[in-house]
mmCIF file of the N, C-alpha and C atoms, coordinates in Angstrom:
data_MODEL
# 
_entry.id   MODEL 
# 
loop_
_atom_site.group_PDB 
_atom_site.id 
_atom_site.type_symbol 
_atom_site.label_atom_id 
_atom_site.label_alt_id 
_atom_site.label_comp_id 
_atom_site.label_asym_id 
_atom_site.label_entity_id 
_atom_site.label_seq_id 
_atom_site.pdbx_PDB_ins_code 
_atom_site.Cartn_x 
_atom_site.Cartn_y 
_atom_site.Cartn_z 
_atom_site.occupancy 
_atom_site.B_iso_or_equiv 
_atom_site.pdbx_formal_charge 
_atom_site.auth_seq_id 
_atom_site.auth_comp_id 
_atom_site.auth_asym_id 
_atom_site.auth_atom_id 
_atom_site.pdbx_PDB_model_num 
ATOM 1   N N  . UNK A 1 1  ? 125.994 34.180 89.445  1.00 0.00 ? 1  UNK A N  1 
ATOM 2   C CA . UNK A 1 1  ? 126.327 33.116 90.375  1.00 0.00 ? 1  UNK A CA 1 
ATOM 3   C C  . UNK A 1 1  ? 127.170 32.090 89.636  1.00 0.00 ? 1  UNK A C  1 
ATOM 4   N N  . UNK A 1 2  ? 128.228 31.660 90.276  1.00 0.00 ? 2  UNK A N  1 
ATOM 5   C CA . UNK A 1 2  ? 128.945 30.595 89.577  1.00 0.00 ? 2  UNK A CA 1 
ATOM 6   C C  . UNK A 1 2  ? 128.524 28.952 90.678  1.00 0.00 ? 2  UNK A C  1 
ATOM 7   N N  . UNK A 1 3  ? 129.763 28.162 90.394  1.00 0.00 ? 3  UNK A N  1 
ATOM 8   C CA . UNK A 1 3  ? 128.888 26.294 90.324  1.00 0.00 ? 3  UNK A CA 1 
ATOM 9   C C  . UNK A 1 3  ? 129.365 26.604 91.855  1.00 0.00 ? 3  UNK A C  1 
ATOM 10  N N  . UNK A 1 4  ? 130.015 27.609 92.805  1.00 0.00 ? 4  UNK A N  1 
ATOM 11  C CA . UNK A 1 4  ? 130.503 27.487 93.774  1.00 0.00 ? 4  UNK A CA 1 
ATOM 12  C C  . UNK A 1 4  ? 129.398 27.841 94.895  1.00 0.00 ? 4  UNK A C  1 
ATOM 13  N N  . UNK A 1 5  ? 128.409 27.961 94.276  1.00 0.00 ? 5  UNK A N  1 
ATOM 14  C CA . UNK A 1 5  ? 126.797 28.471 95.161  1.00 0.00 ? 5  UNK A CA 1 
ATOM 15  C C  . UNK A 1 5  ? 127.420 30.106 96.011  1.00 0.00 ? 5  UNK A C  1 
ATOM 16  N N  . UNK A 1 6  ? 128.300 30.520 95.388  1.00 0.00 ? 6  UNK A N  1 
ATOM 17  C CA . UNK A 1 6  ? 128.663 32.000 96.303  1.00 0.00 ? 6  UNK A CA 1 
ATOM 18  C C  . UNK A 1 6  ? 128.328 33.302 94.982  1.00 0.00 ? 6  UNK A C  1 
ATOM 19  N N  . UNK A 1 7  ? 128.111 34.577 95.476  1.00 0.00 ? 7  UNK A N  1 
ATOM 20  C CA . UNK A 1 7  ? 127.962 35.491 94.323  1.00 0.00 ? 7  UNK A CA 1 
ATOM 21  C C  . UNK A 1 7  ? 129.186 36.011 94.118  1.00 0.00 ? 7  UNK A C  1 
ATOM 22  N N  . UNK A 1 8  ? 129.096 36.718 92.795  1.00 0.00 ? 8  UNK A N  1 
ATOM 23  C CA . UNK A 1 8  ? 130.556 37.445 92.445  1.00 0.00 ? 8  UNK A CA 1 
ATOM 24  C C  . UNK A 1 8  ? 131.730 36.709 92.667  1.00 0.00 ? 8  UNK A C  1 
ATOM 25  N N  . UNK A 1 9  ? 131.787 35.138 92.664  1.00 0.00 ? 9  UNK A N  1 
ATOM 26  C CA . UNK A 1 9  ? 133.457 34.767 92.566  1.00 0.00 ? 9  UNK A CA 1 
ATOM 27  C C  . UNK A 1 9  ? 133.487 34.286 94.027  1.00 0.00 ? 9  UNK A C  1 
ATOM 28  N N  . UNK A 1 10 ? 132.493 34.729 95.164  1.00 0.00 ? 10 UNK A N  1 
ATOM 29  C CA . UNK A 1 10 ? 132.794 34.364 96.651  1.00 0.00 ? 10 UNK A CA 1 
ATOM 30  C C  . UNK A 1 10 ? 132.023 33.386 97.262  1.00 0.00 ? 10 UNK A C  1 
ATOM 31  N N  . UNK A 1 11 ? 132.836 32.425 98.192  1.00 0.00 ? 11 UNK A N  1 
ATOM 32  C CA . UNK A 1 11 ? 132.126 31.239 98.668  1.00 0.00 ? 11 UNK A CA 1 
ATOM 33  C C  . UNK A 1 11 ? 130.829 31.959 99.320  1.00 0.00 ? 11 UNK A C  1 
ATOM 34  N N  . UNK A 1 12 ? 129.632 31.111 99.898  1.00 0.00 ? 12 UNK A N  1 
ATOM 35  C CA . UNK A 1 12 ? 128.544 31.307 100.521 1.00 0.00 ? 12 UNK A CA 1 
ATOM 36  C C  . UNK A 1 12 ? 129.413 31.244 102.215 1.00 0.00 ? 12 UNK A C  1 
ATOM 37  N N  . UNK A 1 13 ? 128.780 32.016 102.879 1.00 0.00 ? 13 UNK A N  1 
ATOM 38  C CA . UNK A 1 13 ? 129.816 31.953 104.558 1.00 0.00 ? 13 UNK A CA 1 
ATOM 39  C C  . UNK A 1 13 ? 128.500 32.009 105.105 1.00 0.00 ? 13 UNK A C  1 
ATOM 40  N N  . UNK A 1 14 ? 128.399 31.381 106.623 1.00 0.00 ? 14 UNK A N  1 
ATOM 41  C CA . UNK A 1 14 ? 127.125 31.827 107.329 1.00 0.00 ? 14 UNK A CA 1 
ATOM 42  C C  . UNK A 1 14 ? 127.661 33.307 108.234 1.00 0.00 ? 14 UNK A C  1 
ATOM 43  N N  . UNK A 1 15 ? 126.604 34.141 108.392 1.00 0.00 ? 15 UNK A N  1 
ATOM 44  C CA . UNK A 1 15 ? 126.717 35.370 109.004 1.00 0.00 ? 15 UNK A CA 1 
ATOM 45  C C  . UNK A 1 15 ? 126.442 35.594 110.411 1.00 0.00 ? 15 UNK A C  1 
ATOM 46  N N  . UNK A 1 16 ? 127.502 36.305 111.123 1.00 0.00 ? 16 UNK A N  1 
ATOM 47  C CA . UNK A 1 16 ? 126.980 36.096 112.718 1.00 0.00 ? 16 UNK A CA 1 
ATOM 48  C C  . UNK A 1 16 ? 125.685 36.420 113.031 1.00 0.00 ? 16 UNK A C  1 
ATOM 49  N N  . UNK A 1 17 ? 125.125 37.649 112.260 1.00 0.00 ? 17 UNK A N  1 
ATOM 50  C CA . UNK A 1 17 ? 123.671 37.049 112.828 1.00 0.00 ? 17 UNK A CA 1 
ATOM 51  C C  . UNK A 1 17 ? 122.889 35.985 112.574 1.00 0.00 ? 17 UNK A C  1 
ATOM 52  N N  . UNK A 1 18 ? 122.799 35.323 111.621 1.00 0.00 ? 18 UNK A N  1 
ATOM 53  C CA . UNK A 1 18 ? 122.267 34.613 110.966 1.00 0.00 ? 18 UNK A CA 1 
ATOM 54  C C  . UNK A 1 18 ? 122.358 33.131 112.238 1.00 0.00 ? 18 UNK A C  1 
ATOM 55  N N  . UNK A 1 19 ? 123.691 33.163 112.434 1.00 0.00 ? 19 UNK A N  1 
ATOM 56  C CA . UNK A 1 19 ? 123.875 32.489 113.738 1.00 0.00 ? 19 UNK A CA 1 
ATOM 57  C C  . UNK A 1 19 ? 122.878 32.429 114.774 1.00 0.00 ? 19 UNK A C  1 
ATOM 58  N N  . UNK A 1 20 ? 123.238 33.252 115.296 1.00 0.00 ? 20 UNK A N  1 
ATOM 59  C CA . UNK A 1 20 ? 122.803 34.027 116.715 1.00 0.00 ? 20 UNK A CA 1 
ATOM 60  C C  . UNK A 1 20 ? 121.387 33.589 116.384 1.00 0.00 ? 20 UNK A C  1 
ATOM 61  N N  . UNK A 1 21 ? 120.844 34.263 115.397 1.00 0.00 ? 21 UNK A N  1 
ATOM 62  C CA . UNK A 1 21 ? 118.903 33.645 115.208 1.00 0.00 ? 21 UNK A CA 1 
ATOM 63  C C  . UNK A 1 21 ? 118.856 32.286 115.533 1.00 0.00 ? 21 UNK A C  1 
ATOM 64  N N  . UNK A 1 22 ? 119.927 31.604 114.563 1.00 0.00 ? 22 UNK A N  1 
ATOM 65  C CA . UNK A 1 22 ? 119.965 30.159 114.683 1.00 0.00 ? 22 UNK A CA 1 
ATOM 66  C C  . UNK A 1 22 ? 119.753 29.623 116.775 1.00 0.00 ? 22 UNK A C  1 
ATOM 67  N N  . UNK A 1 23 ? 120.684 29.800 117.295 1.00 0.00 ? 23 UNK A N  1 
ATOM 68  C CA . UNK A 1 23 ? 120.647 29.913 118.518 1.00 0.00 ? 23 UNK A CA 1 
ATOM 69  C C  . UNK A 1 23 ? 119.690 30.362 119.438 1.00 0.00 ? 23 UNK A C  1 
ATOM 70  N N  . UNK A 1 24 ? 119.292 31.468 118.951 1.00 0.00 ? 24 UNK A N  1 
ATOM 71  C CA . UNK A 1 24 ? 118.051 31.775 119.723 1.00 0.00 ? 24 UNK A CA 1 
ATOM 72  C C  . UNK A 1 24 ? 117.208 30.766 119.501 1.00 0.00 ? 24 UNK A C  1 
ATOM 73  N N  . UNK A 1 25 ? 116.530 30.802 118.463 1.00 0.00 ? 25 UNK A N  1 
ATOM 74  C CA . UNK A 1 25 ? 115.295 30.046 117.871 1.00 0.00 ? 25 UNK A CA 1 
ATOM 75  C C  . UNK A 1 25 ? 115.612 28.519 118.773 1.00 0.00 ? 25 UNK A C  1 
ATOM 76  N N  . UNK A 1 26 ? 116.865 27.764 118.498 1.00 0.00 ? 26 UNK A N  1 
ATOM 77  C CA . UNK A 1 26 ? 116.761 27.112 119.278 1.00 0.00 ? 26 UNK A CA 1 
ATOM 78  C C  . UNK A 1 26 ? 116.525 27.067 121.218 1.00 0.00 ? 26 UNK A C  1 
ATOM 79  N N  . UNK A 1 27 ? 117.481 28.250 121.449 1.00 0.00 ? 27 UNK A N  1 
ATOM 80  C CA . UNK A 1 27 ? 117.443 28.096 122.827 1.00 0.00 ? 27 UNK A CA 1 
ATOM 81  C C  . UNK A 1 27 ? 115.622 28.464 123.117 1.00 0.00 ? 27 UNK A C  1 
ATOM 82  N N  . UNK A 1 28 ? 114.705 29.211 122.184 1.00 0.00 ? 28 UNK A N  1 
ATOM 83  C CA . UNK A 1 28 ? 113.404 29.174 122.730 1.00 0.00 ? 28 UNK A CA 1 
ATOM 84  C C  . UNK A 1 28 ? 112.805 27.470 122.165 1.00 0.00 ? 28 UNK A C  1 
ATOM 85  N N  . UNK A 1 29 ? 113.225 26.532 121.229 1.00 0.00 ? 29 UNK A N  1 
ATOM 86  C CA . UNK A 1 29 ? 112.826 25.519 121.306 1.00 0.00 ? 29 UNK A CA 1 
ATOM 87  C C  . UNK A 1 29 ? 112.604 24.806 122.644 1.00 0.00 ? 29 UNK A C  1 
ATOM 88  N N  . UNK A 1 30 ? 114.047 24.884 123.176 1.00 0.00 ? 30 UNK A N  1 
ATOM 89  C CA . UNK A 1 30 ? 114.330 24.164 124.339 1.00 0.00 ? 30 UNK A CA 1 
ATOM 90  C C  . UNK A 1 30 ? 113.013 24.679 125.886 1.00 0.00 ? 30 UNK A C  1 
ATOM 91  N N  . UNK A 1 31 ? 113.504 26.205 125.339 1.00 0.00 ? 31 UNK A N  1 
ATOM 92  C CA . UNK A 1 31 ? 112.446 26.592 126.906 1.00 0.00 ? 31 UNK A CA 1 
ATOM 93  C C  . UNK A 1 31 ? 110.913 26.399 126.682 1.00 0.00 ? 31 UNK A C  1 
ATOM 94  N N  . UNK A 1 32 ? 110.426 26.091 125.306 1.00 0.00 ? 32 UNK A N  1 
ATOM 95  C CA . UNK A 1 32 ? 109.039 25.495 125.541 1.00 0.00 ? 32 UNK A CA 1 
ATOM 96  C C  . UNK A 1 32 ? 108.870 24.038 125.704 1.00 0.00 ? 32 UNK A C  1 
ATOM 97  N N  . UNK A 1 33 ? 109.940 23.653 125.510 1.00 0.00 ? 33 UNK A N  1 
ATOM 98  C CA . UNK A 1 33 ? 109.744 22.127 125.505 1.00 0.00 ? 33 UNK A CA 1 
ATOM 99  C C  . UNK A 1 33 ? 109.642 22.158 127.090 1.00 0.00 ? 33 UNK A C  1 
ATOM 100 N N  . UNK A 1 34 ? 110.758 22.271 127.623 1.00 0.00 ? 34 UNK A N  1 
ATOM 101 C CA . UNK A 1 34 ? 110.982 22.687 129.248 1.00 0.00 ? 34 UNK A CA 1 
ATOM 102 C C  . UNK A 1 34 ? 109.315 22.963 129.895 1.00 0.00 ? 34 UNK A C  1 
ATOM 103 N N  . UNK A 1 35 ? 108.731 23.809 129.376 1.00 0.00 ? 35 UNK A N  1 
ATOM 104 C CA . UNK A 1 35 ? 107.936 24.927 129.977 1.00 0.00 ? 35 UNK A CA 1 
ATOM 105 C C  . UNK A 1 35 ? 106.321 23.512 130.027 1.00 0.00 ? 35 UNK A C  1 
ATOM 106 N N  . UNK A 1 36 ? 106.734 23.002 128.190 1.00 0.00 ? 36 UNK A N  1 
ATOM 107 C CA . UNK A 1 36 ? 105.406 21.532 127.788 1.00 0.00 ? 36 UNK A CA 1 
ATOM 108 C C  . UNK A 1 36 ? 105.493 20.683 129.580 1.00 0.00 ? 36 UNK A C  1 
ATOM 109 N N  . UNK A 1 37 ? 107.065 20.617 129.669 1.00 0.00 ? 37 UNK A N  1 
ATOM 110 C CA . UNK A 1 37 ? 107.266 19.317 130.374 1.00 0.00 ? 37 UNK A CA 1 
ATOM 111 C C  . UNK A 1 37 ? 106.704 19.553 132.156 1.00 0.00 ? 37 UNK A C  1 
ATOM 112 N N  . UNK A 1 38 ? 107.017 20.811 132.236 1.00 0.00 ? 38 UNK A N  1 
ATOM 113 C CA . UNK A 1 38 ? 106.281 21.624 133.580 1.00 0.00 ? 38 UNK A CA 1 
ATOM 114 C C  . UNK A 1 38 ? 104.990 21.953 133.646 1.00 0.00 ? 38 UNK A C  1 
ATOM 115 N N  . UNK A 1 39 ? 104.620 22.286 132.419 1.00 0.00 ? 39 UNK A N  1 
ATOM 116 C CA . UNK A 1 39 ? 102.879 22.064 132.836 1.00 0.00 ? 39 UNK A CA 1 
ATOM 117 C C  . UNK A 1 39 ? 102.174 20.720 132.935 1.00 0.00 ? 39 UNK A C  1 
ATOM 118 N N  . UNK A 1 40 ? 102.930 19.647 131.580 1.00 0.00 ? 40 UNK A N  1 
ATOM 119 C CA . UNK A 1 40 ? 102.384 18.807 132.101 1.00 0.00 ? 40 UNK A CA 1 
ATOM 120 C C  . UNK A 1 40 ? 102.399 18.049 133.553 1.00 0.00 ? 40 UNK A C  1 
ATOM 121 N N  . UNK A 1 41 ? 103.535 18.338 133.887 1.00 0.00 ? 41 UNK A N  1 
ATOM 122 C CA . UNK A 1 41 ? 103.935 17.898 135.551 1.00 0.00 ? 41 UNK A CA 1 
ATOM 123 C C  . UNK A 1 41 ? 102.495 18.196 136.270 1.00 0.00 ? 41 UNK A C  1 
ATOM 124 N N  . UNK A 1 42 ? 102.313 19.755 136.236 1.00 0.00 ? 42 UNK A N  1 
ATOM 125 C CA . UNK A 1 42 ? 101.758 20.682 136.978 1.00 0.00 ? 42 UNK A CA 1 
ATOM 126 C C  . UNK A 1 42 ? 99.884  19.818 137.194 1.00 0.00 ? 42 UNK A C  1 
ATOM 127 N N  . UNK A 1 43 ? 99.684  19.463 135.689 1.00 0.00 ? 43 UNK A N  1 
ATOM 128 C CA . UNK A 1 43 ? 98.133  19.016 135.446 1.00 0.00 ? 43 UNK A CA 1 
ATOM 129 C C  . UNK A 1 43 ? 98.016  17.852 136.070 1.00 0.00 ? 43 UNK A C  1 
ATOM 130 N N  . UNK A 1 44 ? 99.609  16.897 136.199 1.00 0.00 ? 44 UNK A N  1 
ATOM 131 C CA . UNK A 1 44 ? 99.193  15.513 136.553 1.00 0.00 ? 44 UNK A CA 1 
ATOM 132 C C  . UNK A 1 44 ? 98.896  16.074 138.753 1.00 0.00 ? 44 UNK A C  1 
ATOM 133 N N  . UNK A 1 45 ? 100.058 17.147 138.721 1.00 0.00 ? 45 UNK A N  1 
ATOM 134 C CA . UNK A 1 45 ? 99.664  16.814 140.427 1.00 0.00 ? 45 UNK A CA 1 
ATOM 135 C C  . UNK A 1 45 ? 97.943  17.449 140.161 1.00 0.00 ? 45 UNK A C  1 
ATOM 136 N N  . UNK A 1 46 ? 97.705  18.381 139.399 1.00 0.00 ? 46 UNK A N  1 
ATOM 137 C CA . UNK A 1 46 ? 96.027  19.100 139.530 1.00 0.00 ? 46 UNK A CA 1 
ATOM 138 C C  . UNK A 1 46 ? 95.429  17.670 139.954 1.00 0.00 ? 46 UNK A C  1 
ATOM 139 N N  . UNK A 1 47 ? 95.610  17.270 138.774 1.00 0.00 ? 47 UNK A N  1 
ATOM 140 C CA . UNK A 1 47 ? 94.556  15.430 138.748 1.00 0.00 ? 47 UNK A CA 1 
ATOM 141 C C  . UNK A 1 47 ? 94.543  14.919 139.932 1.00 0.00 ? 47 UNK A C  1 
ATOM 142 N N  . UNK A 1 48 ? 95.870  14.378 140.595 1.00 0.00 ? 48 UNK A N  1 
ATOM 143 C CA . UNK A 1 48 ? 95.996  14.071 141.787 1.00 0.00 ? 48 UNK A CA 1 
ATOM 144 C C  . UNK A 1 48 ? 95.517  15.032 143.579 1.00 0.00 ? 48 UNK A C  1 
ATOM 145 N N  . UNK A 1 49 ? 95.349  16.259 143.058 1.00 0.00 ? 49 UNK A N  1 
ATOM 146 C CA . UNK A 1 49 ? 94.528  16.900 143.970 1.00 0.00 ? 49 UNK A CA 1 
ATOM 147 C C  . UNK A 1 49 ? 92.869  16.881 143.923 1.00 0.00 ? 49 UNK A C  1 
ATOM 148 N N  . UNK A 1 50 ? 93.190  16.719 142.952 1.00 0.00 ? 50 UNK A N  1 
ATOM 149 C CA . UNK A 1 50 ? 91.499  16.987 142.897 1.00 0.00 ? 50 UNK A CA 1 
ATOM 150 C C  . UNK A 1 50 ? 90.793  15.941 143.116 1.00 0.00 ? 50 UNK A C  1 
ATOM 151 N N  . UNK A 1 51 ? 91.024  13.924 143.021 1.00 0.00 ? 51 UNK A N  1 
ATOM 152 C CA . UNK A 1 51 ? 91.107  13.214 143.095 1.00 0.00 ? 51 UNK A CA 1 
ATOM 153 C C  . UNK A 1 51 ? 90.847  13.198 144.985 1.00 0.00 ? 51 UNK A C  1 
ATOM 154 N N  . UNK A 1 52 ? 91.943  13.487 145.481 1.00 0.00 ? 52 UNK A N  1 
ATOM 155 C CA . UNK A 1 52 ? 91.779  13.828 147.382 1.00 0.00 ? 52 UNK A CA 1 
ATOM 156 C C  . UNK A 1 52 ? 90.650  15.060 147.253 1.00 0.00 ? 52 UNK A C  1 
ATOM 157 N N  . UNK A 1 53 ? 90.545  15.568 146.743 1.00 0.00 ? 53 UNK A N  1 
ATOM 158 C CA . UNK A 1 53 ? 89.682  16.437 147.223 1.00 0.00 ? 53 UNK A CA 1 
ATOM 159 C C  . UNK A 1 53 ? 88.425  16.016 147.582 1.00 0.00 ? 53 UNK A C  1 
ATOM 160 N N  . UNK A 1 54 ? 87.866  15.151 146.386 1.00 0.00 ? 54 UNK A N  1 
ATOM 161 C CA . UNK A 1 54 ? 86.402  14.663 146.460 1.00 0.00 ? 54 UNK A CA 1 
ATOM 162 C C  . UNK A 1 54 ? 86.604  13.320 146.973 1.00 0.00 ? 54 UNK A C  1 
ATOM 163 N N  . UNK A 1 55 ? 87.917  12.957 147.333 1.00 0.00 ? 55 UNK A N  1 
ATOM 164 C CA . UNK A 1 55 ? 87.893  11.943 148.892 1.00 0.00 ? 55 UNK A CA 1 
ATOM 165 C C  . UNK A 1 55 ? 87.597  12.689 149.736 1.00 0.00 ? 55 UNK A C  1 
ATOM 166 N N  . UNK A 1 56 ? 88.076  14.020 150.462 1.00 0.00 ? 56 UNK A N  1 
ATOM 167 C CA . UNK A 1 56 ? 87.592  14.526 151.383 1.00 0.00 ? 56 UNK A CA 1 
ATOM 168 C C  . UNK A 1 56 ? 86.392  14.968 151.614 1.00 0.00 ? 56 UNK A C  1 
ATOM 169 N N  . UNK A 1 57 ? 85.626  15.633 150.151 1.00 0.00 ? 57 UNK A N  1 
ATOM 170 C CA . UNK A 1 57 ? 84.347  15.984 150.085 1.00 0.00 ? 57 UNK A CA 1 
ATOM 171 C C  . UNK A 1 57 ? 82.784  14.464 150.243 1.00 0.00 ? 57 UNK A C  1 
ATOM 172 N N  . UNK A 1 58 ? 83.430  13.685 149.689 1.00 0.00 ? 58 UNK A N  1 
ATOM 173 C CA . UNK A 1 58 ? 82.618  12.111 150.118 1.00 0.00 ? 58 UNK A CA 1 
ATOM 174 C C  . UNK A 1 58 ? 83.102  11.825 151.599 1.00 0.00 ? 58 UNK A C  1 
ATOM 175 N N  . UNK A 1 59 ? 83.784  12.112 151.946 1.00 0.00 ? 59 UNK A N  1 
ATOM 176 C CA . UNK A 1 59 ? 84.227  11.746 153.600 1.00 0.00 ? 59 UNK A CA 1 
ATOM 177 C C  . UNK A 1 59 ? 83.575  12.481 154.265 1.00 0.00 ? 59 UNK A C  1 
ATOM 178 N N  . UNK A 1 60 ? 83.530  13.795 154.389 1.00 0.00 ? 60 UNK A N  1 
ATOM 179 C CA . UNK A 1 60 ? 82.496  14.651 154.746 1.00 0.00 ? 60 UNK A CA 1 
ATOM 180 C C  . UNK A 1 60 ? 81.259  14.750 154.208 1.00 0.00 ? 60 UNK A C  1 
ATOM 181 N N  . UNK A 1 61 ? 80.565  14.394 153.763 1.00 0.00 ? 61 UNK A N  1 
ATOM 182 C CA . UNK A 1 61 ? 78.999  14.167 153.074 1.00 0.00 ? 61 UNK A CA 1 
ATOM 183 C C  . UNK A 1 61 ? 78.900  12.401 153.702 1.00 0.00 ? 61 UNK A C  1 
ATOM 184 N N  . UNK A 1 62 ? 79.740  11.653 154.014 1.00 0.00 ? 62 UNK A N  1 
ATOM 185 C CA . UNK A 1 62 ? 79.176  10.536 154.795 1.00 0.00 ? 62 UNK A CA 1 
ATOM 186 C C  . UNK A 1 62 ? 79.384  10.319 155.989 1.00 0.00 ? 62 UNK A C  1 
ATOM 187 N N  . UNK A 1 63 ? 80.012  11.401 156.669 1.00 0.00 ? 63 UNK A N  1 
ATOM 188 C CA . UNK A 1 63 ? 79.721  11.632 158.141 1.00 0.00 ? 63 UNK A CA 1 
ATOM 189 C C  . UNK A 1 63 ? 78.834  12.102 158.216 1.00 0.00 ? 63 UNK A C  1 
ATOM 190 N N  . UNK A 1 64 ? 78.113  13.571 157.809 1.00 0.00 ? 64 UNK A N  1 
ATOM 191 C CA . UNK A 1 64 ? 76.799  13.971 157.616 1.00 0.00 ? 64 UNK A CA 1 
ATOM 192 C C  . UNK A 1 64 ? 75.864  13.008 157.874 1.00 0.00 ? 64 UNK A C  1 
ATOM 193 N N  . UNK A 1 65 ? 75.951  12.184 156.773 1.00 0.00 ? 65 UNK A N  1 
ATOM 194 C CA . UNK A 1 65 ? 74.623  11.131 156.583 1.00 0.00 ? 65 UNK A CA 1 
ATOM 195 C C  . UNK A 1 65 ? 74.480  10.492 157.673 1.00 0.00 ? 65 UNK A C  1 
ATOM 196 N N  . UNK A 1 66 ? 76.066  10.063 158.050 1.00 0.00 ? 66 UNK A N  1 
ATOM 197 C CA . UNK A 1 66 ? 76.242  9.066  159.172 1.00 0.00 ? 66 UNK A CA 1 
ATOM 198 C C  . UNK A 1 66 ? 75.429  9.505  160.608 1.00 0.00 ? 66 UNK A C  1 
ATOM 199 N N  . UNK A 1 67 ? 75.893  10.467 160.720 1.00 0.00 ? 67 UNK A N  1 
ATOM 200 C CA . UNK A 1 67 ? 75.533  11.022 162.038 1.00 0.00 ? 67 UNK A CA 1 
ATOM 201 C C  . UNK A 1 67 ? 73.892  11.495 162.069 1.00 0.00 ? 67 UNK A C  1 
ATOM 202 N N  . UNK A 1 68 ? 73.539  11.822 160.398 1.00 0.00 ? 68 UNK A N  1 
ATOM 203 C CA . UNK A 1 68 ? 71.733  12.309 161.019 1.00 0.00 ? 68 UNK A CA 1 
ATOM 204 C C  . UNK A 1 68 ? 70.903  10.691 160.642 1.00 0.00 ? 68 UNK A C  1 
ATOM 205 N N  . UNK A 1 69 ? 71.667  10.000 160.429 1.00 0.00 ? 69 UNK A N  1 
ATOM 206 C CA . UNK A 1 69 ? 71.162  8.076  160.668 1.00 0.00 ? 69 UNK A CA 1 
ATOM 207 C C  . UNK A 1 69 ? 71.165  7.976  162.404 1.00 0.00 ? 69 UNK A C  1 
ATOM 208 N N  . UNK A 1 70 ? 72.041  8.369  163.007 1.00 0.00 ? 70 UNK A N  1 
ATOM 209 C CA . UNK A 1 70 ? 72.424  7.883  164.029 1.00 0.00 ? 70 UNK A CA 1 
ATOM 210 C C  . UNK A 1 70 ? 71.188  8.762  164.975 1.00 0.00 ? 70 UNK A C  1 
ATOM 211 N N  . UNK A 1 71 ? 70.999  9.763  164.288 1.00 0.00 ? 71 UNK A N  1 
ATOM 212 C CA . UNK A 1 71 ? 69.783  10.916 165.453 1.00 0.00 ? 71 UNK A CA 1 
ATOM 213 C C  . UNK A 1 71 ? 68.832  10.230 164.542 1.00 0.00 ? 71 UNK A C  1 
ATOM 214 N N  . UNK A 1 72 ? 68.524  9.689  163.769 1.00 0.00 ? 72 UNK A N  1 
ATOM 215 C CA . UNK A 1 72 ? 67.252  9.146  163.065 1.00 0.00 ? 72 UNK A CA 1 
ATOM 216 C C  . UNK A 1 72 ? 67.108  7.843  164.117 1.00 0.00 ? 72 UNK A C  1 
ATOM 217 N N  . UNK A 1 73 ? 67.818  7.392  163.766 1.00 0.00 ? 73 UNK A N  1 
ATOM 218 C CA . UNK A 1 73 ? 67.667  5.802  164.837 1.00 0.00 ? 73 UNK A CA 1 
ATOM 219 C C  . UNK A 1 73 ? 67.833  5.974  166.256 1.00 0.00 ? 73 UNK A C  1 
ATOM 220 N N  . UNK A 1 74 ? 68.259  7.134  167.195 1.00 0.00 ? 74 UNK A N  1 
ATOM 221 C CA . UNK A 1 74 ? 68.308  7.596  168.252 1.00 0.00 ? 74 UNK A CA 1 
ATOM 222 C C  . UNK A 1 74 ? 66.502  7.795  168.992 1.00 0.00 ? 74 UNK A C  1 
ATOM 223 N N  . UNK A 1 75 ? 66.149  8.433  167.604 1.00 0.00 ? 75 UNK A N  1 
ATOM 224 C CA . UNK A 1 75 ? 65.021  9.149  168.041 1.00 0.00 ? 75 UNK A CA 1 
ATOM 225 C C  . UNK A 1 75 ? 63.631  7.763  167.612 1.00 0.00 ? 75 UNK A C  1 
ATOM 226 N N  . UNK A 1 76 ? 64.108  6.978  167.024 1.00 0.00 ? 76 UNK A N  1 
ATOM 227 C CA . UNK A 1 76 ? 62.759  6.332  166.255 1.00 0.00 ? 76 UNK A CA 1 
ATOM 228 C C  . UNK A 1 76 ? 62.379  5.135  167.747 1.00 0.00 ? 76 UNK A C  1 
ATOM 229 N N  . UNK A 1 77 ? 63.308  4.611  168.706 1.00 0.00 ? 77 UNK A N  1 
ATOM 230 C CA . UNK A 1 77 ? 62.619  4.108  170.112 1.00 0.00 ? 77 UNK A CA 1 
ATOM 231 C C  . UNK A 1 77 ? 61.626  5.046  170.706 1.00 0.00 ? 77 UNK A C  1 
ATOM 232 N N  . UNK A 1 78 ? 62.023  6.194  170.574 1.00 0.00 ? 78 UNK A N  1 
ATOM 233 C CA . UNK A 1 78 ? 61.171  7.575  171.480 1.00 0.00 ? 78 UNK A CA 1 
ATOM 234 C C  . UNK A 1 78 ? 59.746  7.203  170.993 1.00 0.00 ? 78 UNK A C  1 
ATOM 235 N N  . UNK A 1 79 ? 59.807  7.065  169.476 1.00 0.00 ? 79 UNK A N  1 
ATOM 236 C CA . UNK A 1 79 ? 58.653  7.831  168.891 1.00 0.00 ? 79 UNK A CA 1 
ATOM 237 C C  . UNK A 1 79 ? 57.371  6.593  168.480 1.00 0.00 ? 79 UNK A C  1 
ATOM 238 N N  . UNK A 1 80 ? 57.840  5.104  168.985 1.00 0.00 ? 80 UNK A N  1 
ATOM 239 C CA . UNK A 1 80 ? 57.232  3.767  169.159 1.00 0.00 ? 80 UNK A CA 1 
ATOM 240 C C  . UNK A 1 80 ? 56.406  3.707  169.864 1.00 0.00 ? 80 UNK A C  1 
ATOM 241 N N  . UNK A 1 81 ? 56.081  3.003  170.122 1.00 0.00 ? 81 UNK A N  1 
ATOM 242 C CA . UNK A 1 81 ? 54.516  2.607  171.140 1.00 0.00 ? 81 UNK A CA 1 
ATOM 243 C C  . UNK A 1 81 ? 54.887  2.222  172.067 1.00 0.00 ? 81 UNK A C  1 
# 
């Protein structure tokens, strides 16, 4: 090797494949970053569904209640003196 960092007398060159890896490797950087930025999307709407959900599930468990209050107190004049 001489002070020119190349072997035998010849500069160092980059090689088309050597490239091409280069490129790939990046273009899969990019599509996981992409892919990070879509799931996280994906978890925030989860959060936000699931959030309505157990609004709907407490909305329905206090009509329930609501309504066997309403046959509780319907029925408790009947059952008086």
């Amino acid at each position: 090797m001489d002070e020119r960092g190349g072997r035998y007398g010849f500069e160092s060159f980059d090689c088309a494949p050597a490239l091409r890896l280069e490129a790939h490797e990046r273009v899969a950087q990019l599509q996981f970053e992409a892919l990070e930025a879509r799931l996280d999307r994906i978890e925030l709407l989860m959060e936000r569904l699931e959030k309505r959900l157990w609004l709907t599930v407490y909305g329905v468990a206090g009509m329930v209640l609501a309504q066997a209050a309403m046959r509780v107190l319907d029925l408790a004049p009947r059952l008086g003196p």
